[in-house]
C-alpha positions as CSV (number, residue, x, y, z in Angstrom):
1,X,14.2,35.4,31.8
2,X,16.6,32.5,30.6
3,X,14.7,30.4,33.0
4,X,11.6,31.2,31.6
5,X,13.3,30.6,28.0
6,X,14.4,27.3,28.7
7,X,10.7,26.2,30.4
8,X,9.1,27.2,26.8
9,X,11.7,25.1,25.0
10,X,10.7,21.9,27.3
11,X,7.4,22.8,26.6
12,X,7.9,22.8,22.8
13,X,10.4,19.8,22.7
14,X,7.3,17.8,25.1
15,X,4.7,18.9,22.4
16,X,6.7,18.1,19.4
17,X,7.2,14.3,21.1
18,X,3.6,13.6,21.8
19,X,3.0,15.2,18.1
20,X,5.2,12.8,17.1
21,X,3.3,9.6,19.3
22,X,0.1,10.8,17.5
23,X,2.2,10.6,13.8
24,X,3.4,7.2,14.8
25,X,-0.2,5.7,15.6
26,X,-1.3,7.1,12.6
27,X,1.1,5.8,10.3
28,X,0.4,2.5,11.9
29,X,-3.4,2.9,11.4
30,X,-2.5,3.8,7.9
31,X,-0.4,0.5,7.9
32,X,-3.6,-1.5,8.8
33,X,-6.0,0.0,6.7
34,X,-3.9,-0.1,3.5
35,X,-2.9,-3.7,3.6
36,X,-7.3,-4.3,4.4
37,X,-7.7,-2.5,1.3
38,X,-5.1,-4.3,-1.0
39,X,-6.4,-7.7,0.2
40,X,-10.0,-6.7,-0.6
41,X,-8.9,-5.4,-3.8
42,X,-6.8,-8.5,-4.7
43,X,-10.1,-11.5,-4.1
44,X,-12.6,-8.4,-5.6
45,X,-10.1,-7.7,-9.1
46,X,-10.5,-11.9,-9.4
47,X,-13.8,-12.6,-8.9
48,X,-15.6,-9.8,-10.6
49,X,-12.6,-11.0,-13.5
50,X,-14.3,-14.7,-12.9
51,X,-18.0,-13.2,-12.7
52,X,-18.2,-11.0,-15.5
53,X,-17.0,-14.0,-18.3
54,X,-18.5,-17.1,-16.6
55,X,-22.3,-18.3,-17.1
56,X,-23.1,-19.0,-13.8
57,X,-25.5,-21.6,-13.0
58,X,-25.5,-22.9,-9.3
59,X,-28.9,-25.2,-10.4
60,X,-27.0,-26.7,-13.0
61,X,-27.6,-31.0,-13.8
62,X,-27.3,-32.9,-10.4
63,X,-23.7,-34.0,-9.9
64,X,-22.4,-32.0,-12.6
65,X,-19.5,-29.9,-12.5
66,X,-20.2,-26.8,-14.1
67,X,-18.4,-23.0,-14.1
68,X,-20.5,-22.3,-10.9
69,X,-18.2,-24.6,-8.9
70,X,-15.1,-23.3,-10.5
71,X,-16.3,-19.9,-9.9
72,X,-16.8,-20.7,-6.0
73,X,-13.7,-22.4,-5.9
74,X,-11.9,-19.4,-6.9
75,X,-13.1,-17.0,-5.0
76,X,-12.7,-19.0,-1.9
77,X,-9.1,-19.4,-2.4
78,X,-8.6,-15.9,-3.6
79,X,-10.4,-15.1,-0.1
80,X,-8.1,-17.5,1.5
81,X,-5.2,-15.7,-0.3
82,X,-6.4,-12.3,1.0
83,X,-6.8,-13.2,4.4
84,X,-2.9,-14.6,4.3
85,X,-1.5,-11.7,2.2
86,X,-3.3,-9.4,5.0
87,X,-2.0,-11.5,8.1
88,X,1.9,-12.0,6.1
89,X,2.3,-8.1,6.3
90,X,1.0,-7.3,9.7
91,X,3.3,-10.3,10.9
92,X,6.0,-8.7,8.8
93,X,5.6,-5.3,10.3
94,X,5.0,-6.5,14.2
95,X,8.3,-8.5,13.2
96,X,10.2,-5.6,12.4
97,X,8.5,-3.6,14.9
98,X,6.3,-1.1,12.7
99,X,2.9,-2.2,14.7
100,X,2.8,-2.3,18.2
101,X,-0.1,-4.6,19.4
């Protein structure tokens, strides 16, 4: 009987650590998908800020700088800004050894 006890509590201990595993990958997932969505929602707060109070008009006179340039400008370094806000906190958290890649 105590054998048989102590074979159920390795059983439950065993479960309880791959329940754990599966926690862990999920938390990580979590990790990913939240910094994805705070970058996206960082260069999509800007530009629609940009696009809602600028006249856009990519045809404008030849050679002249108009809001449409300004406009693209922005959102490409706000993209840019996304894309290294997103790639600063995953190389923060492989640095201290949250993901595992």
């Amino acid at each position: 009987m105590q054998t048989l006890s102590e074979y159920v509590d390795d059983t439950e201990d065993f479960i309880n650590i791959e329940l754990d595993s599966h926690r862990n990958q999920l938390i990580r997932l979590d990790i990913v998908l939240t910094t994805f969505t705070t970058s996206m929602a960082l260069i999509t707060g800007i530009t629609s800020l940009f696009a809602m109070n600028v006249a856009l008009s990519p045809n404008a006179e030849e050679g002249a700088k108009g809001p449409y340039s300004w406009f693209v400008a922005i959102v490409a370094s706000c993209a840019a800004g996304a894309v290294a806000l997103m790639t600063g906190v995953l190389a923060y958290c492989k640095w201290r050894k949250l993901l595992m890649f």
